[in-house]
C-alpha positions as CSV (number, residue, x, y, z in Angstrom):
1,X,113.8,107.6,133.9
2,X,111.4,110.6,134.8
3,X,107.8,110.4,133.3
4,X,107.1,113.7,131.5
5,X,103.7,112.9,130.4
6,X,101.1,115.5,132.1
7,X,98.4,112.3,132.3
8,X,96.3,113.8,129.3
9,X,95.3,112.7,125.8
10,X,94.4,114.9,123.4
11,X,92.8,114.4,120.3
12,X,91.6,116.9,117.5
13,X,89.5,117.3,113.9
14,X,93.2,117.9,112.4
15,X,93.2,114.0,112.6
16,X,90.4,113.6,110.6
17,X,90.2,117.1,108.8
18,X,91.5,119.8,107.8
19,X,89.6,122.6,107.7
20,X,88.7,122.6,111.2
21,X,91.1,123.6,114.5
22,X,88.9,121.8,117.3
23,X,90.8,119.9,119.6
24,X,90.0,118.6,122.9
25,X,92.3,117.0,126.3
26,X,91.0,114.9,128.9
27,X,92.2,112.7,131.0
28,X,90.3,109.7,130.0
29,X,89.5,108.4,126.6
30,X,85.8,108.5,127.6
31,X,85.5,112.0,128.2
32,X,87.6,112.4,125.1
33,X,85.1,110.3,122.9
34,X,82.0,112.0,124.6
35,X,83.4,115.6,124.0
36,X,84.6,114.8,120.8
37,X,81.4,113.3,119.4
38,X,79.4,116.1,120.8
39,X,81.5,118.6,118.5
40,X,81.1,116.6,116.0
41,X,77.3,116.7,116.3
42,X,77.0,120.5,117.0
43,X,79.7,121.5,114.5
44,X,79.8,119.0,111.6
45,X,76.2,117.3,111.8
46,X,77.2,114.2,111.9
47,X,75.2,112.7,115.3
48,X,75.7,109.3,115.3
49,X,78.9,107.0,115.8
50,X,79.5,103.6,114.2
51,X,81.8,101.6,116.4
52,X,84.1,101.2,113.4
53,X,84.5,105.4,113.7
54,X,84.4,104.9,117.2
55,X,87.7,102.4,116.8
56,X,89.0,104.7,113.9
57,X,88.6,107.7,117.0
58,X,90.2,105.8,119.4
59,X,93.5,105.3,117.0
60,X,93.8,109.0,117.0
61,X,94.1,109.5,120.7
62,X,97.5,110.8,121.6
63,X,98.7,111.1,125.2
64,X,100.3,114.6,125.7
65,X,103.8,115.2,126.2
């Protein structure tokens, strides 16, 4: 059986809300959190991460089809 995954995750403010169309695709869940978290920041105000929201980020992670 083929894999048709293209290696990427994706994750996006959809999960969480919304009223906002962000999403972002890496190829590792660390550059996913550290893009993610600096969108947050810039775009929502919300600077700092508790590792429960980082857990909570993580279980949104999808890898793309």
């Amino acid at each position: 059986m083929a894999d048709h995954t293209t290696g990427e995750k994706e994750l996006g403010c959809k999960d969480f809300r919304q009223d906002c169309g962000f999403t972002v695709r890496a190829k590792t869940e660390k550059e996913i959190l550290n893009k993610y978290q600096a969108h947050v920041c810039s775009t929502h105000g919300k600077c700092s991460m508790s590792s429960e929201m980082r857990e909570k980020i993580r279980s949104h992670i999808k890898n793309v089809v």
